[in-house]
N, C-alpha and C positions, 0 to 999 in steps of 0.2 A: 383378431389381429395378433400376431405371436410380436413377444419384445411390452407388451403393453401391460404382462399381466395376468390377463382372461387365458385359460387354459395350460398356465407354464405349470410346472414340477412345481411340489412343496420346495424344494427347493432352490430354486430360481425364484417365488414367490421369499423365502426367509431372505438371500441376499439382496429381491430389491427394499425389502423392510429395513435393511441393515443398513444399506443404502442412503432409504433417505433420510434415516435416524442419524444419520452420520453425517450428510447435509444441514441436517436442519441445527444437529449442536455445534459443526462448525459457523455457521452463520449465527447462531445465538453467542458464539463465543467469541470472534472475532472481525464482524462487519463492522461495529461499529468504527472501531480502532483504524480498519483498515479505510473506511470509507474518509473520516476525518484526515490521516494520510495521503491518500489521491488526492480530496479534494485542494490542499495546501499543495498537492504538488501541479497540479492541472490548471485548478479555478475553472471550474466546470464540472458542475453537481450532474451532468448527464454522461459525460466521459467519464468521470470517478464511480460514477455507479456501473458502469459494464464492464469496468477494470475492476471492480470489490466482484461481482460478479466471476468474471472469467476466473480469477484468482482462486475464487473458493469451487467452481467446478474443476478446475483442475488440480483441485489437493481433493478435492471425494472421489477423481477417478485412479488416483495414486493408489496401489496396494496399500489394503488396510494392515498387512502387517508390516510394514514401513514406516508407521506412524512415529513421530519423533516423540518425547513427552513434551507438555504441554507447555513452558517456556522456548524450546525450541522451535514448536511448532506456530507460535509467536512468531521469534524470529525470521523465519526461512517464509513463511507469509507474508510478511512486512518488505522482505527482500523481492519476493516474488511481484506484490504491487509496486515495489519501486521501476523494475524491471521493466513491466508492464508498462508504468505510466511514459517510462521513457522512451516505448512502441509504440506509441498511440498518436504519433505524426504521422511516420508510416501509414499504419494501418488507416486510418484516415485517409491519407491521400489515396492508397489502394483502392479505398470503397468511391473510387470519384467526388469526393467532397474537398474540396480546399483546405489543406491543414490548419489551425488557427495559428494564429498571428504569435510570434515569441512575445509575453508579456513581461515585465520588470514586476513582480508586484510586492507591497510589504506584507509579513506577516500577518502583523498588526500595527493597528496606527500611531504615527510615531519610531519604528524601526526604518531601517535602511530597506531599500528596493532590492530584492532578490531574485536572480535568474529561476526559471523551471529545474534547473539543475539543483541549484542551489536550496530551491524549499525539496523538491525529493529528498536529498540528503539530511533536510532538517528532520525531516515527516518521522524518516527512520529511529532518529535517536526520540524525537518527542510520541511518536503513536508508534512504532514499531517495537521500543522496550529495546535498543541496541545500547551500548556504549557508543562512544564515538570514535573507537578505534574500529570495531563491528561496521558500524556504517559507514566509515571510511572505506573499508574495506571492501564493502557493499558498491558503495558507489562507485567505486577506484578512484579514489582521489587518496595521496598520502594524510597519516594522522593528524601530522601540526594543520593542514588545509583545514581540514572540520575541526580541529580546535580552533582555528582564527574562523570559522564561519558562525558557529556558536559563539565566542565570544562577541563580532561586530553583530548580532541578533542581540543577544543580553542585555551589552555596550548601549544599544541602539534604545532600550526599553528602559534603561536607570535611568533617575533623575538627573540633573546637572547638580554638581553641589550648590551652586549658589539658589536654586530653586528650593532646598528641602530649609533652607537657613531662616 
């Protein structure tokens, strides 16, 4: 079966080597990051894992000399799962299944309820290695917005002073 391998040119054999060498260090280098990002942005370990997924097959079929260096390539990753995760109603309802339900959910316990919009936008500055003018950016939302969305998250997770007393 040609494409698979068995019979190709040394050549086309070197590229699919390089290939999945180039698969396999993107995913050792950035799934975790990215997966921990969907999942705050989603809440759903099965939809964050096809978006970590799709995300990193579509940066191994990017020309390899296009590659960014390796904090950029961070970056523009991080964007690209945000992207993503905020097409995955759509796609969803595409594939005949019911989109899931808009959830409010916290961070962590004890902060304020955050829209899917809102943890995407977190995901970015906390697992994608963004500023929050960068993710601002990302998201399209102006800067002072992700600076007041990061501060009510913070805000949300201090103590009260009378509690540390």
């Amino acid at each position: 079966m040609r494409g698979s391998g068995h019979g190709a040119s040394p050549r086309a054999k070197a590229t699919i080597a390089a290939a999945t060498e180039r698969a396999r260090d993107l995913h050792a280098q950035y799934a975790t990051a990215l997966f921990r990002q969907a999942i705050l942005t989603l809440a759903d370990a099965a939809l964050a894992e096809q978006v970590v997924c799709e995300v990193i097959v579509e940066e191994c079929i990017r020309r390899p000399h296009a590659r960014p260096e390796a904090e950029t390539a961070r970056h523009q990753l991080a964007v690209s799962a945000y992207r993503r995760c905020q097409e995955v109603p759509a796609v969803t309802a595409r594939s005949h299944r019911a989109p899931p339900a808009p959830r409010a959910l916290p961070v962590l316990p004890g902060t304020p309820a955050l829209s899917r919009a809102e943890r995407g936008a977190l995901a970015l500055v906390l697992f994608g290695g963004l500023g929050y003018v960068g993710a601002a950016r990302a998201a399209g939302i102006s800067a002072p917005s992700m600076a007041g969305l990061l501060r009510k998250v913070l805000l949300g997770r201090a103590e009260p002073a009378d509690a540390r007393a």
